[in-house]
Each structure stands twice: as structure tokens, then as C-alpha cells.
C-alpha positions in Angstrom: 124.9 46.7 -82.4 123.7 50.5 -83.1 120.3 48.7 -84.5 119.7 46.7 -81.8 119.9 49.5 -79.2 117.4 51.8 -80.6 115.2 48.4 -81.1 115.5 47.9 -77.6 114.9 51.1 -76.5 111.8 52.0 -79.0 110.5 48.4 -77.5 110.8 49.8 -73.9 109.1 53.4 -74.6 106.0 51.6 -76.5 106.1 49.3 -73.3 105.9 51.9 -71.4 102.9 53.3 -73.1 101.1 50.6 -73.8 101.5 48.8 -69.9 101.9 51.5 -67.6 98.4 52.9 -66.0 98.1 56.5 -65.7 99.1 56.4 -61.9 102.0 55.1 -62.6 102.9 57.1 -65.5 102.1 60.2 -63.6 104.5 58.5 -60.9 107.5 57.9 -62.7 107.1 60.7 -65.3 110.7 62.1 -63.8 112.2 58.6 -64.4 110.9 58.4 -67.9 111.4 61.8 -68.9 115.2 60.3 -68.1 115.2 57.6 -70.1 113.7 59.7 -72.7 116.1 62.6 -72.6 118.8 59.2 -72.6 116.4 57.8 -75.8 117.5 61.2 -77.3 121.1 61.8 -76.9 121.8 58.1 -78.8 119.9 59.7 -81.6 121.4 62.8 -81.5 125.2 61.1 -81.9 123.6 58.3 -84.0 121.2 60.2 -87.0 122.3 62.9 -89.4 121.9 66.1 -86.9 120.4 68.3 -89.8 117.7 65.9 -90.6 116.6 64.8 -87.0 116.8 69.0 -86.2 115.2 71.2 -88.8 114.2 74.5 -89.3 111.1 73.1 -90.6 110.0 71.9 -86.9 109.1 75.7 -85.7 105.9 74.7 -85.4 106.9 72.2 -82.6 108.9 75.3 -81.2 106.1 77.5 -81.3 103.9 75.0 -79.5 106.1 73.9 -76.7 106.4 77.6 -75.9 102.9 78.3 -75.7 102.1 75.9 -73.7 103.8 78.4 -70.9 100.5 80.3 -71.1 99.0 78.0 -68.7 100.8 79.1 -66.0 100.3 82.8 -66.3 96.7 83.3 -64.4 97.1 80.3 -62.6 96.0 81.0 -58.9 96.8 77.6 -57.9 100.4 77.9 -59.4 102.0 73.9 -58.1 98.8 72.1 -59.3 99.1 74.4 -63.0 103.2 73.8 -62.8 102.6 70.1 -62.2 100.8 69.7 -65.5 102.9 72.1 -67.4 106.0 70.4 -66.1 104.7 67.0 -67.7 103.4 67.8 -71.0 106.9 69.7 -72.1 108.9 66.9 -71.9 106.5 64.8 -73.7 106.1 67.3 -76.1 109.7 68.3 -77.5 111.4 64.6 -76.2 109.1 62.5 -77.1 108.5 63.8 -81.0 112.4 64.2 -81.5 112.5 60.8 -80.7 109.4 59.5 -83.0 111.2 61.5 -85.5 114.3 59.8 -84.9 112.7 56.0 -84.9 111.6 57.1 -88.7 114.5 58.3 -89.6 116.6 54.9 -90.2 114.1 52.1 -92.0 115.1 49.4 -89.7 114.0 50.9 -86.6 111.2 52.3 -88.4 110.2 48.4 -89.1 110.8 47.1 -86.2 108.8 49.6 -84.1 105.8 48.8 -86.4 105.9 45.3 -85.4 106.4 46.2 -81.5 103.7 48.3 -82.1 101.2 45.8 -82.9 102.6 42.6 -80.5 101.6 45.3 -78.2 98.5 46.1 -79.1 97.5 42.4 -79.4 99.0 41.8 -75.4 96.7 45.0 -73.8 93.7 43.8 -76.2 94.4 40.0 -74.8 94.3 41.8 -71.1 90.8 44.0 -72.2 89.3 40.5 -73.0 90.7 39.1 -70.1 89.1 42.0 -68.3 85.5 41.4 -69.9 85.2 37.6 -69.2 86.7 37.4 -65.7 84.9 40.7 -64.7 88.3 42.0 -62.7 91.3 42.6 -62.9 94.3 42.2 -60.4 96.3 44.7 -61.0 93.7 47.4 -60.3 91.8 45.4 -57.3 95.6 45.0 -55.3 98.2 46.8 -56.7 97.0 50.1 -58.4 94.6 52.4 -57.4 91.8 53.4 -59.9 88.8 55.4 -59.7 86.8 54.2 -62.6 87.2 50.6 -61.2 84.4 50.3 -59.4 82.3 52.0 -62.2 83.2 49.8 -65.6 84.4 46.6 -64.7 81.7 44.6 -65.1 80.7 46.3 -69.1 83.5 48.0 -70.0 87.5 47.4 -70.2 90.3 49.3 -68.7 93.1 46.8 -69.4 96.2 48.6 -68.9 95.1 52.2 -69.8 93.2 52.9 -66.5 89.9 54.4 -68.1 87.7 52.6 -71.4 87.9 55.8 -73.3 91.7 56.1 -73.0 92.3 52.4 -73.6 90.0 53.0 -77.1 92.1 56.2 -78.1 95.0 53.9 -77.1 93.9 51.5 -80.0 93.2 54.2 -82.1 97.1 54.9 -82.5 97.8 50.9 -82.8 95.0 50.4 -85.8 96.6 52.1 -88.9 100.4 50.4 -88.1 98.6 47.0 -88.4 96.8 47.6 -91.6 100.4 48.7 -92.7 101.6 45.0 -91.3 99.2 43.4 -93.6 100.7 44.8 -96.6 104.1 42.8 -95.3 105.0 39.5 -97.8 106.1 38.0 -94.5 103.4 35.3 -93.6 104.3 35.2 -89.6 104.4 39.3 -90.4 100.9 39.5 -91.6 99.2 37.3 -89.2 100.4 39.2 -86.6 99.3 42.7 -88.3 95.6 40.9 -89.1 95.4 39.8 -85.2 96.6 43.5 -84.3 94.3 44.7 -86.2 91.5 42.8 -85.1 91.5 42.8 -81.5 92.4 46.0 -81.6 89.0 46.9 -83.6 87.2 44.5 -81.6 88.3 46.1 -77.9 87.7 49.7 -79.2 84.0 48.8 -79.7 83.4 47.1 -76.6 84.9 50.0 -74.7 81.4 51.7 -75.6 83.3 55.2 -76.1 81.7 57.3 -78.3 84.7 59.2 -78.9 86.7 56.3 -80.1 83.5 54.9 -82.1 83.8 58.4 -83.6 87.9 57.7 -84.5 87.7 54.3 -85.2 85.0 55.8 -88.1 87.6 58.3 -89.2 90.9 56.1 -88.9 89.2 53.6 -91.6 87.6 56.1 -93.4 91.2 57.8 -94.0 92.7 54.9 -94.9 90.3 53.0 -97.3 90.1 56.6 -98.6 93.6 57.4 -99.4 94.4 53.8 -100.3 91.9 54.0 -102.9 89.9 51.1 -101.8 86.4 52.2 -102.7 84.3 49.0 -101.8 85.9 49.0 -98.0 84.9 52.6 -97.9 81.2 51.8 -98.6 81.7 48.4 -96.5 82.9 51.0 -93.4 79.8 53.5 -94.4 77.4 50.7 -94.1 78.4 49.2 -90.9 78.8 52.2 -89.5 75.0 53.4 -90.5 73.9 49.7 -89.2 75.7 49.5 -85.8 73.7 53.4 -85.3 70.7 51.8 -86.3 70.8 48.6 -84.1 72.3 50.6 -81.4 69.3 53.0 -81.6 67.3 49.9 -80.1 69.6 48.4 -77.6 69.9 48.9 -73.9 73.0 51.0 -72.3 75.4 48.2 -71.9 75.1 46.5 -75.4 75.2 48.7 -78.3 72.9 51.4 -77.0 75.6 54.4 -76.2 76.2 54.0 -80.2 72.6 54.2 -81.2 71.1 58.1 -82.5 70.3 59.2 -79.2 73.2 58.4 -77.3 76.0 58.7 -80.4 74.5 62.1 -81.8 71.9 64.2 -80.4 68.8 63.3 -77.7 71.2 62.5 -74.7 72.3 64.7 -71.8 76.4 63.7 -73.5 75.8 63.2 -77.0 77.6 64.7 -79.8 74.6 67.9 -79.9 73.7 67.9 -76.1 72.9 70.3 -73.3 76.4 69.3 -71.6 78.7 70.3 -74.3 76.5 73.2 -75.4 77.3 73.9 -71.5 81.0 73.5 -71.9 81.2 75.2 -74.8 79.3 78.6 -73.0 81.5 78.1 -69.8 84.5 78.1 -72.1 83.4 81.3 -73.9 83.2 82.6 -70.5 86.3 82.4 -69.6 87.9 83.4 -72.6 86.3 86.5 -72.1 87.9 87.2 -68.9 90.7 85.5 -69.7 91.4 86.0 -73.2 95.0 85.9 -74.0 96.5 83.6 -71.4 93.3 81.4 -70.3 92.3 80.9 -66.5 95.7 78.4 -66.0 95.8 74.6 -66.5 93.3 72.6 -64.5 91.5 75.7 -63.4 88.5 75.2 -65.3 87.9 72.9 -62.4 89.2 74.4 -60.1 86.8 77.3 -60.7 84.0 75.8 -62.2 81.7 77.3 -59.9 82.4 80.6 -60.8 81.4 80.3 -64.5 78.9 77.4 -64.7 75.1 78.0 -64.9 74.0 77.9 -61.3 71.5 74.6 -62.3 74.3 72.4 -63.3 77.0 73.3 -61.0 76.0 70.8 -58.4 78.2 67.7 -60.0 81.2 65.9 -58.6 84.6 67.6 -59.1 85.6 64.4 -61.7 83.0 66.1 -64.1 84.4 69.7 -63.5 86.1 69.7 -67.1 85.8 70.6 -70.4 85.7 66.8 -71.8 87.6 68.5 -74.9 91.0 69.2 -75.7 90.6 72.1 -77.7 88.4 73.7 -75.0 91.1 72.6 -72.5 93.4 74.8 -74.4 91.4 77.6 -74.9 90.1 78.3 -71.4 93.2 77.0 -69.7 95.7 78.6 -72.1 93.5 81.2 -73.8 93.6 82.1 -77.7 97.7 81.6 -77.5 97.4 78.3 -76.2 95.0 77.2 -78.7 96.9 78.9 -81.7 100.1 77.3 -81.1 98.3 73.9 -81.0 96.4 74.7 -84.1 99.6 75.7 -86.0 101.5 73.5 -85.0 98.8 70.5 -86.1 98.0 72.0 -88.9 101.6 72.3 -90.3 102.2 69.1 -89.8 98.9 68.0 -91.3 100.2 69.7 -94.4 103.1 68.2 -94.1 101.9 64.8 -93.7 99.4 65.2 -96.8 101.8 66.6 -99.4 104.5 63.6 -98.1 101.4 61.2 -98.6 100.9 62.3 -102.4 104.5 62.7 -103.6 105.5 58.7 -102.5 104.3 55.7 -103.7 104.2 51.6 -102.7 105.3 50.8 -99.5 106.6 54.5 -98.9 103.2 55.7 -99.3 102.3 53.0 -96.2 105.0 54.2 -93.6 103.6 58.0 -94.0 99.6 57.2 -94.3 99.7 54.9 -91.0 101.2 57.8 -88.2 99.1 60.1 -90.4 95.6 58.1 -89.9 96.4 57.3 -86.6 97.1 61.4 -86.2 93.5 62.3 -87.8 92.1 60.0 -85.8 93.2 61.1 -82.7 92.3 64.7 -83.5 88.9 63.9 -84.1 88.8 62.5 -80.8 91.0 65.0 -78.8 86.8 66.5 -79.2 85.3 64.2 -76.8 88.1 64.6 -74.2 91.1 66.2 -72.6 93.3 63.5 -74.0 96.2 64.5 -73.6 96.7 65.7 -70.5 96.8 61.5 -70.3 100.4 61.1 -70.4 99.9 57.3 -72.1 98.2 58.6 -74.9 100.0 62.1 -74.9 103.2 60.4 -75.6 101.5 58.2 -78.2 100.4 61.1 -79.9 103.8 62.6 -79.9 105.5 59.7 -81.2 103.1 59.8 -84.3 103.9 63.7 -84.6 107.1 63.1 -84.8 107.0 60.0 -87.1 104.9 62.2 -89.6 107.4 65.3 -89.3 110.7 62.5 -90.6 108.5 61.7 -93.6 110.1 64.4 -95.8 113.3 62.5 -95.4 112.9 59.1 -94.8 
């Protein structure tokens, strides 16, 4: 009975993340932060107390108090609490509980599978999406400013933005490729489907940052499995899509081409605009240099420390369009240190865990650890995770990697 209550409620927090658009989410954060906190307290009376809190998560401590720098030179103080309010829940609830789903084997398993049946529904919705050119619940039900803008080239599905939805798939890849491994033939298929459409969809959302973690999520895997020919298979695609996509229009393959992927575009990897956000960031930091300029602020004052040629944009481009910039300028060198410690340490943690199991241990502790290097590769092309879908997905996997010591 135990068993099938923490099935049913790791089924309804991966719902949650993988169906709820970011309105929503934002919405109903108080509701799921409840159901959360709930989420918690049966795994508190239900796991071995020691194990699911350990001395060794002060890096998750740390962190979460950090993240209080925000709020400290905030002159809008309600729109710098609003954020600040969001992402401490997500961070201390939302890992205990990843930590707790990896803690007992079963629950472990079955959240793998839920895992991918989800991932295989939202990539059925993306290509949905693509061939219909709409989708309902963003034309009646749910507003959603990038609408307009992709519909017709490039998906939302559930996630509310292509570049989300791809860092979405991102988290879903590596549990798949740990489904294939299963004798279970009804097991597998569904772990070679997940992992298909869920490659397939992160292409055709044309995001260059999730082109840039899909690269490092197969790269760490064929890598640390030891498989050298899908290494070189990966290296080789990779080098052809940037060659084809050098001579294809915007909408096809162009955006991963040289120019558009790495440098000769006004938003490639070596561009003016992130040179820009790099100096603005450096800016502040040297006004602001303990504490950063508050969260959001960076928009809020991006006049004040833009170059006066490129400060005529529209306020949804008034950001860094980088995490770790987010938490430098809008929580200053503390901010940024306790995110850097904190992934670090588990990076380590993750890593020497990795070497010292083998077989099917070895799988349950390189797929949350892929997925984790993955996303961290692609926190670099945008705030992600001040998008609470993706934040929480990215918790979860913390906190899956933190109960590898002792599962």
C-alpha cells in the first residue's frame, strides 16, 4: 500500500512538470508547494530519517540560504520576493523529495518509467503541434506570449516556450537510455520510443541551447558507458548537422549551422549579444558586488547599465539569457558561490558514486547525472530556472544524484 502511494504521488509531481505551462505553474505554485511539502512528510515517516537527512547535504543548505541575497538591493522588493518566494520551495522540497523517490528501488523504478510515458505524451503533443500548426490549449485556454511567434516552426507543446520544452527533454533523455537496458520487452520499447521522440522534438525545437545539451547528454553517456563507436557516431552527426545547417535557411536546419550555432550571428555562442551581457553583468557586480542588484532587476534596470546603442529593445529581451549571469548580477558573488558549491559537490558526488558501482547500479546514478550535466551546460544559454517546470526537474535530478551514496 506504502509503494503505491509514493507511485501515485511521484506520477502526479512528474505530471505536473511535464503538463502544466509555466502560467499555470506560476499560478498554482502555493497549491503545489502543498502537495509537495505533503509529498515530503510521507517520506519523512516512511524512509530511514538519517539517510533521507544528511549532514552531507550542507551544500543544499548553503544554497537555499543564499539565494536570500536577492532580495537585499532589491528596489522593487514584491516583484524580487515573488521570485525568491518560488524558487525556495522548489529548491529544499523538491530535492528532499527526488532524494526520497531514490531512496527505496521500487519507486526509484517506477518513476523511471513515468518518466518516459511522459516524455513520449508531451513529444506526441510537440508533433501534434508541428503538423496541425496550433494548439488549443494555448489559442483558448492559456495565455502565451511566444504563441504567436513559433507556432508555425517551432513547438511549445506543454512547456510554453521551444527552448524550455527542449531542456524539458533534456532531463527525460538519459532515464530512457536507462529503460533500454531493462530485459522487459514492453519495458524497452517504451524506453527506445522515449528516447526517440524525445531526441527527435529537441531538434525540431531549433534551440541552440538544447542542440548544445542534447551534444553533451550523449556525449556523457556513450562516454561513461564505454561505448566508443556511439561516441564517434554522436561526433560525426553532430559535425554533419553543423555542416548542413551552415547551408540551410532559418527555419530548417540553419540556426544549427556555424554562423548561427557558434560565432557570425548577433545570438551565437561568440556574439556581440552575450559579449553585451557579459559586460552589463560585470557592471553590475561592480556596484553591486556582494549581494547583486536583486532578482529580476537586471531588467528592471537595464537601462542603467546597457550600452546606450542597444538599449532600445523590448523589456522580454531585458535579461541576461544565462543562469549563471542571472545569479551573479541578481545575487552577486554570494549568490553565484553558493550555486557553484553546491553543484559542484554534488558533481563530485555523483562522479565518485558513478565509479564505485557497477551493472545496473552504475545506470540509476549515470542517468540523473547526464541529465544534471546536461542541464548545466544549458543553464548557459538561459535563465532556466527561474522556469519553475524545469526548475523542479532539475531539483528532482539533484536530489536523485545526492541518494546515490545509499541507494
Amino acid at each position: 500500500m506504502l509503494e503505491k502511494l509514493l507511485v501515485f504521488l511521484s506520477l502526479t509531481l512528474i505530471g505536473i512538470i511535464s503538463l502544466l505551462p509555466h502560467p499555470i505553474f506560476t499560478a498554482q505554485w502555493i497549491n503545489i508547494a502543498l502537495f509537495c511539502m505533503g509529498f515530503l512528510l510521507v517520506l519523512y515517516f516512511t524512509c530511514p530519517r538519517k539517510q533521507l537527512f544528511d549532514i552531507a547535504d550542507w551544500p543544499l543548505w548553503l544554497f537555499t540560504l543564499t539565494l536570500s541575497t536577492g532580495l537585499v538591493h532589491a528596489t522593487n522588493f514584491q516583484v524580487a520576493w515573488n521570485i525568491f518566494i518560488q524558487m525556495v520551495p522548489n529548491t529544499f522540497l523538491i530535492f528532499y523529495i527526488g532524494k526520497g523517490i531514490f531512496l527505496r528501488p521500487k519507486t526509484r523504478e517506477a518513476s523511471t518509467v513515468i518518466i518516459c510515458a511522459f516524455a513520449c505524451l508531451v513529444a506526441i503533443i510537440a508533433l501534434l503541434e508541428l503538423y496541425f500548426g496550433r494548439n488549443i490549449l494555448y489559442e483558448h485556454y492559456i495565455g502565451n506570449p511566444f504563441y504567436a511567434r513559433y507556432i508555425s516552426w517551432r513547438p511549445m507543446s506543454t512547456q510554453s516556450n521551444p527552448a524550455v520544452l527542449g531542456t524539458y527533454f533534456l532531463c527525460t533523455i538519459p532515464f530512457a537510455l536507462q529503460l533500454t537496458q531493462k530485459r522487459s520487452g514492453n519495458i524497452k520499447i517504451l524506453g527506445w520510443s522515449s528516447f526517440t521522440l524525445s531526441c527527435i522534438v529537441s531538434i525540431l525545437t531549433r534551440s541552440r541551447g538544447t542542440f548544445l545539451g542534447l551534444i553533451t547528454v550523449l556525449l556523457f553517456y556513450a562516454w561513461n558507458k564505454g561505448y566508443k563507436k556511439m561516441f564517434t557516431l554522436i561526433v560525426s552527426l553532430v559535425i554533419l548537422i553543423i555542416a548542413l545547417g551552415s547551408f540551410q535557411k532559418e527555419n530548417s536546419l540553419g540556426r544549427f549551422g556555424f554562423k548561427r550555432f557558434i560565432s557570425g550571428s548577433n545570438d551565437s555562442i561568440i556574439s556581440p549579444y552575450r559579449m553585451d551581457r557579459i559586460a552589463m553583468s560585470l557592471r553590475v557586480v561592480k556596484q553591486y558586488p556582494v549581494f547583486g542588484i536583486g532578482y529580476e532587476h537586471f531588467r528592471i534596470r537595464f537601462n542603467e547599465y546597457c550600452e546606450p546603442d542597444n538599449c532600445n529593445i523590448s523589456h522580454e529581451f531585458k535579461i541576461t539569457d544565462n543562469m549563471y549571469l542571472a545569479f551573479l548580477s541578481e545575487g552577486g558573488i554570494i549568490g553565484l558561490l553558493g550555486f557553484l558549491i553546491f553543484s559542484v559537490f554534488l558533481f563530485i558526488r555523483g562522479v565518485c558514486a558513478l565509479n564505485s558501482k557497477t551493472g545496473t547500479q552504475q545506470g540509476w546514478i549515470l542517468a540523473p547525472l547526464a541529465a544534471y550535466v546536461a542541464l548545466l551546460v544549458n543553464m548557459g544559454a538561459y535563465d532556466l530556472l527561474y522556469w519553475p517546470g524545469v526548475s523542479t526537474f532539475f531539483y528532482l535530478l539533484c536530489g536523485f544524484i545526492q541518494a546515490t551514496k545509499t541507494s
